[in-house]
C-alpha positions as CSV (number, residue, x, y, z in Angstrom):
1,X,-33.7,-15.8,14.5
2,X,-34.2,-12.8,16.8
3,X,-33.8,-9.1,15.8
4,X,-30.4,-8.8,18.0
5,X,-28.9,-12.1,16.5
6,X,-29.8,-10.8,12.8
7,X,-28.2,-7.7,13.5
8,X,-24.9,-9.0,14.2
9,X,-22.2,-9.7,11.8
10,X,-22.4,-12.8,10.1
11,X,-19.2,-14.5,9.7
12,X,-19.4,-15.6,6.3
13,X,-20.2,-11.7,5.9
14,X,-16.5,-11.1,7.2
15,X,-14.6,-13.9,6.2
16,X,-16.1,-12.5,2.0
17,X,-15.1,-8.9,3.2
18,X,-11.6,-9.6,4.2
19,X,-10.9,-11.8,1.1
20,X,-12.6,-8.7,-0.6
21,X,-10.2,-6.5,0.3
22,X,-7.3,-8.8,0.8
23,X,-6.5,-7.8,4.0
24,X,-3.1,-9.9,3.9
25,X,-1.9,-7.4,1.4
26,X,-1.4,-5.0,4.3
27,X,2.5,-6.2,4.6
28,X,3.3,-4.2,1.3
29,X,2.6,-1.0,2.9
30,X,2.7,-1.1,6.8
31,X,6.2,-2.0,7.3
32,X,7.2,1.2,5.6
33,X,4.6,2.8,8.3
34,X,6.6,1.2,11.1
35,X,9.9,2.7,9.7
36,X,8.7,6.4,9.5
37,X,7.5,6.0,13.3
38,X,9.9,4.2,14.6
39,X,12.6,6.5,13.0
40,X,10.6,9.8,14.5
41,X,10.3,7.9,17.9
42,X,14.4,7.7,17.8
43,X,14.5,11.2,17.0
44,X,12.3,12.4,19.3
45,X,13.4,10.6,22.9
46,X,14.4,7.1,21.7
47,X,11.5,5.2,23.6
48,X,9.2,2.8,21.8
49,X,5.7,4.8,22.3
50,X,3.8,0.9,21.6
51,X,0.1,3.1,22.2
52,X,0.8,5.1,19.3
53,X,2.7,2.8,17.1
54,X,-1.3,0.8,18.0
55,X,-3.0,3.6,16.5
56,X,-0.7,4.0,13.6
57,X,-1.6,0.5,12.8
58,X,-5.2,0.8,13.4
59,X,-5.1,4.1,11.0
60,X,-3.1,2.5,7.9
61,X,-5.1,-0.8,8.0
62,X,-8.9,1.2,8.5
63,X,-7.4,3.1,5.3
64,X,-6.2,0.6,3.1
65,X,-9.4,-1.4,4.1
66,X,-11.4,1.3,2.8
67,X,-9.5,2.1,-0.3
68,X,-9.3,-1.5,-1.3
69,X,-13.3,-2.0,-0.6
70,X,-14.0,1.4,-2.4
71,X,-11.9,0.0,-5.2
72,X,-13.8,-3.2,-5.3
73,X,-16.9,-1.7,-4.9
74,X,-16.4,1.0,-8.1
75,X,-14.7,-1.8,-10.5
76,X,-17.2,-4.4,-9.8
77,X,-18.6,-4.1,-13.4
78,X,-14.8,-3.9,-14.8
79,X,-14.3,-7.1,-12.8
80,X,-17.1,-8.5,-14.1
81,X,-15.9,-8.7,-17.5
82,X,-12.4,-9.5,-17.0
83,X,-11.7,-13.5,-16.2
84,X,-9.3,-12.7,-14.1
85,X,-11.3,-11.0,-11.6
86,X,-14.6,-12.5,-11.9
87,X,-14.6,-14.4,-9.2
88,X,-14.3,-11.6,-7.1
89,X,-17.0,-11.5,-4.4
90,X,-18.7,-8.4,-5.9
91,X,-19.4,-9.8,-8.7
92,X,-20.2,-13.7,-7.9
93,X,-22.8,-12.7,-5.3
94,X,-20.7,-13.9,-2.3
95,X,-20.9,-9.8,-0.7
96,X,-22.9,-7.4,-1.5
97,X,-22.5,-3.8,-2.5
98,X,-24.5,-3.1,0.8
99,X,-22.3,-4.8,3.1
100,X,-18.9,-3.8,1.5
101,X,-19.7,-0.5,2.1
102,X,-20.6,-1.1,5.5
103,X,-17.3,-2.5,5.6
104,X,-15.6,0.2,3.6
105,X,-17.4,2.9,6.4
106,X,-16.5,1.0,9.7
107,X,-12.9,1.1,8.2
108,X,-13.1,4.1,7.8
109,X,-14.8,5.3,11.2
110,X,-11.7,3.4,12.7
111,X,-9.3,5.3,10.7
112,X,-10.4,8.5,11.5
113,X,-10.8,7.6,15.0
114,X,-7.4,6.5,15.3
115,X,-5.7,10.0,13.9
116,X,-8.4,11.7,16.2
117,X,-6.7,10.0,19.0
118,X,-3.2,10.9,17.9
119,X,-2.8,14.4,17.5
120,X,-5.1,17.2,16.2
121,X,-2.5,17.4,12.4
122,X,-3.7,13.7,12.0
123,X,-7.1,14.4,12.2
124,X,-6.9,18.1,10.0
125,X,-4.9,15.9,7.1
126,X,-6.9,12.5,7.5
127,X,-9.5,14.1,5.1
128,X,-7.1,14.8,2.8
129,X,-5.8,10.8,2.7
130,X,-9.0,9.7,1.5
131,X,-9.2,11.2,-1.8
132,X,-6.6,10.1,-3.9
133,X,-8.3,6.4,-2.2
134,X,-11.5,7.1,-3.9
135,X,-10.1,8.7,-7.3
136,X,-7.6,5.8,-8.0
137,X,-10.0,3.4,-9.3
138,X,-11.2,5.8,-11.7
139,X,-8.1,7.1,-12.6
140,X,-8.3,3.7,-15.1
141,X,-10.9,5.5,-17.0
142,X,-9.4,8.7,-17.8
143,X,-5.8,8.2,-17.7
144,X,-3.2,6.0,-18.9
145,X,-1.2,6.6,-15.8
146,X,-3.4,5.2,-13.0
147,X,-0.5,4.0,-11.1
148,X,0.5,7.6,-10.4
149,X,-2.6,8.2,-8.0
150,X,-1.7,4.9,-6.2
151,X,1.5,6.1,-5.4
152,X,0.4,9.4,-4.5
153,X,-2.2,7.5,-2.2
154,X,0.6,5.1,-0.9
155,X,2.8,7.7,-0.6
156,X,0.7,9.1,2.1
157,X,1.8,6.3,4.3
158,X,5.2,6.4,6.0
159,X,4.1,10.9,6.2
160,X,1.0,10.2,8.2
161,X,2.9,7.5,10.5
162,X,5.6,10.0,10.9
163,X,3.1,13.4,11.6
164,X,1.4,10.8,14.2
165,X,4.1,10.1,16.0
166,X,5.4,14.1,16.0
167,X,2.8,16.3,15.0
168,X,4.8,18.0,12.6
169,X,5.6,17.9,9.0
170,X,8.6,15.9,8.3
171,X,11.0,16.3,4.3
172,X,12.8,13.3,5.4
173,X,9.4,11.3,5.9
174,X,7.9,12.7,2.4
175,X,11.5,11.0,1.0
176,X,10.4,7.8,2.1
177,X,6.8,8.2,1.1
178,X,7.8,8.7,-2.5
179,X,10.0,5.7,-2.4
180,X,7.3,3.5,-1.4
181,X,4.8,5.2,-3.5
182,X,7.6,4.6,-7.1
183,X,7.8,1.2,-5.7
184,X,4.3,0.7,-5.3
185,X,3.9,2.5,-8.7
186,X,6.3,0.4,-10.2
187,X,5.3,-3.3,-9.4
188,X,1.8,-2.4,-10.3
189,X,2.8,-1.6,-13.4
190,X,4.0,-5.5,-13.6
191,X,0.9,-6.3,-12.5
192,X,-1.1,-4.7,-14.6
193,X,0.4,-6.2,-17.3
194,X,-1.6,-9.4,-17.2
195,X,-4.7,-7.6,-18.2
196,X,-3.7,-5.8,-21.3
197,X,-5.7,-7.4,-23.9
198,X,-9.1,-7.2,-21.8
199,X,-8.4,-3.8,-20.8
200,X,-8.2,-2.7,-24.5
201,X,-11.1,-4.5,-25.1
202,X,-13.1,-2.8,-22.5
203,X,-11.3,0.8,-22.2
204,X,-9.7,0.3,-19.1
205,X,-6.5,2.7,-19.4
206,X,-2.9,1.6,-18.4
207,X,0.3,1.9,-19.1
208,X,0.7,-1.6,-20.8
209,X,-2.9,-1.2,-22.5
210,X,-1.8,1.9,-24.0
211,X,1.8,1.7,-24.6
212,X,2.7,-2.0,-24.6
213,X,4.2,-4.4,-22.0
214,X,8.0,-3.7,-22.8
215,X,7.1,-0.1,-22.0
216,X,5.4,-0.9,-18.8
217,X,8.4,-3.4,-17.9
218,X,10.8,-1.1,-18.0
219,X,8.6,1.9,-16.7
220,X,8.7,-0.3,-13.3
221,X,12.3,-0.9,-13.6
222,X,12.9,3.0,-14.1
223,X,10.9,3.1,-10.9
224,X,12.2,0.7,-9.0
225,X,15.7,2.5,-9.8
226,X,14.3,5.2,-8.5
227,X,13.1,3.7,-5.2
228,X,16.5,2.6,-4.4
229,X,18.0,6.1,-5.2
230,X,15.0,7.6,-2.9
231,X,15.9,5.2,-0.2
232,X,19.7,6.0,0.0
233,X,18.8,9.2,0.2
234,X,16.5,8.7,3.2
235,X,19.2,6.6,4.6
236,X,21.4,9.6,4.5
237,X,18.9,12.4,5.5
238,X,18.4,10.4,9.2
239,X,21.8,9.1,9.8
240,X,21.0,5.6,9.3
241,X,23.6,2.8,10.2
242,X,25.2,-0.4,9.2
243,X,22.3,-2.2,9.3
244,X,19.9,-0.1,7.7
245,X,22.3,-0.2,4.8
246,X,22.0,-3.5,4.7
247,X,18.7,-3.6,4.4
248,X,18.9,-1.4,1.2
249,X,21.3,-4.1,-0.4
250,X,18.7,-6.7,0.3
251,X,15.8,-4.6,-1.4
252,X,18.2,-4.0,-4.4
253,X,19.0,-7.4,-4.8
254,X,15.5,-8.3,-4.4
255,X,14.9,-5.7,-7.0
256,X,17.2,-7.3,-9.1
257,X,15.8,-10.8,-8.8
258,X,11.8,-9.1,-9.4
259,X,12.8,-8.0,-12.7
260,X,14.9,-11.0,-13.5
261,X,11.9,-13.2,-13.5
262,X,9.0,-10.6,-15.6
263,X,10.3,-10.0,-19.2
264,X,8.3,-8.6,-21.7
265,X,7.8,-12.1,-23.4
266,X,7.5,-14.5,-20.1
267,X,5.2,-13.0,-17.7
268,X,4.8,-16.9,-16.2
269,X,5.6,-16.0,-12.6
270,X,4.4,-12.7,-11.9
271,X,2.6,-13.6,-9.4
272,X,5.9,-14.3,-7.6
273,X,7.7,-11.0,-8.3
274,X,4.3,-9.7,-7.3
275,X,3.4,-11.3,-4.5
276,X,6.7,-12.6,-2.3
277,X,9.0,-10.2,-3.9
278,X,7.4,-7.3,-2.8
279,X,5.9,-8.4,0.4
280,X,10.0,-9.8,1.3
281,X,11.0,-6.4,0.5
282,X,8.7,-4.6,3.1
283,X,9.2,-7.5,5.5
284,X,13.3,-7.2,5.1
285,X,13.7,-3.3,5.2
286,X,11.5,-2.9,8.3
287,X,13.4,-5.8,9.8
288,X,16.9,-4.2,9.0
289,X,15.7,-1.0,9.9
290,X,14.0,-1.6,13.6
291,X,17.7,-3.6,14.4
292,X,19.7,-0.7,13.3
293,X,17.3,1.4,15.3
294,X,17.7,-0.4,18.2
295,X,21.7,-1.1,17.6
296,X,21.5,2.5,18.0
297,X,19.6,3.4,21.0
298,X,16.2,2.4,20.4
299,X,14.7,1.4,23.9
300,X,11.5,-1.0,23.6
């Protein structure tokens, strides 16, 4: 094999990074993205600006990409000892820590690339979006409330999507940041409840490791309320319409189904409130919200 051909990607390389870093898993976040920019492009001149909605995409991707990767990479020897994860790539040899941070740095070259090319706030505040990425996965080790840095980091989101669209600071973009970062919170809180008694065993702090699973159950249903309160109120701050509101009676139903299905004893198919609950609820808002956009004056 020649020194070029060596030096290019293998493909088994990326096919092991992006199942590293579950790249699918974009849908929980991005749609909310969409919202925030698609709502400041109606505000500003009601024109679909599709270059910048690109670089919004290539910007929350090349973020999440390196947060998940950094998270991989800093809980490989938590993984390790957990069944549940120890079939992760990091940890059976099928990546290694070399090449997931090469992954985890050309993510991140694209992300701040991307809010370069937006406007000179992205790039001031894109520093700034990295660090609650890094600190999350050790928040597990010195708090009991890790899920409050993921929201903060997810909260990020639908403010960055907004500032890139605008260059300004938005209130009624920070709104909708803090309903997807309590929602975020929330179902992780579910989720984390599958690994309560290894986390105890190995000193992983949580909610559920620390206070029970009935406490973290209803700790995501307090947030979950709160999401919906959040995202009324963002509803209200930007003069959203009949579909819109729709949208919102979709999430709360789908709310309602999530948390009919997890109970404290029966946590048998919390992989489905996890995995298509959540991802329908980001799927359905956007969907809702780009038709009452464009109901309204949105020109593609």
């Amino acid at each position: 094999m020649s020194s070029a051909s060596a030096a290019l990607p293998q493909p088994g390389r990326t096919k092991a990074f992006l199942r590293l870093v579950m790249i699918e898993h974009s849908v929980f976040a991005l749609p909310f993205a969409y919202i925030a920019a698609l709502t400041a492009m109606f505000q500003w001149d009601k024109n679909i600006h599709w270059g910048r909605l690109l670089l919004v995409t290539i910007a929350m991707v090349g973020l999440r990409t390196f947060a998940m990767a950094a998270n991989r990479i800093i809980d490989r020897e938590i993984d390790a000892r957990n069944p549940r994860t120890a079939h992760r790539e990091l940890v059976t040899g099928a990546m290694s820590v070399k090449h997931a941070w090469t992954g985890a740095l050309v993510a991140l070259v694209f992300f701040l690339g991307a809010a370069a090319l937006l406007n000179p706030l992205c790039l001031a505040l894109a520093p700034i979006a990295v660090i609650p990425m890094v600190v999350y996965p050790y928040g597990k080790r010195f708090t009991n409330f890790p899920q409050a840095i993921l929201g903060l980091a997810q909260a990020m989101g639908p403010v960055g999507a907004w500032i890139a669209i605008t260059g300004e600071w938005s209130w009624d973009a920070v709104v909708l940041g803090l309903a997807v970062g309590v929602w975020i919170g929330g179902f992780d809180l579910i989720y984390a409840c599958q690994d309560v008694e290894t986390d105890r065993e190995v000193g992983v702090m949580s909610v559920p490791a620390r206070f029970g699973i009935p406490a973290a159950i209803w700790g995501a249903r307090v947030c979950h309320a709160v999401t919906t309160a959040l995202l009324v109120w963002y509803a209200l701050a930007t003069g959203a319409g009949a579909f819109f509101w729709f949208g919102l009676v979709i999430v709360a139903g789908a709310f309602l189904y999530e948390h009919s299905i997890v109970k404290p004893n029966d946590l048998s198919r919390l992989n489905r409130a996890f995995f298509s609950v959540n991802g329908f609820i980001g799927i359905a808002l956007f969907a809702c919200a780009l038709l009452d956009l464009l109901v309204r004056g949105l020109t593609v």
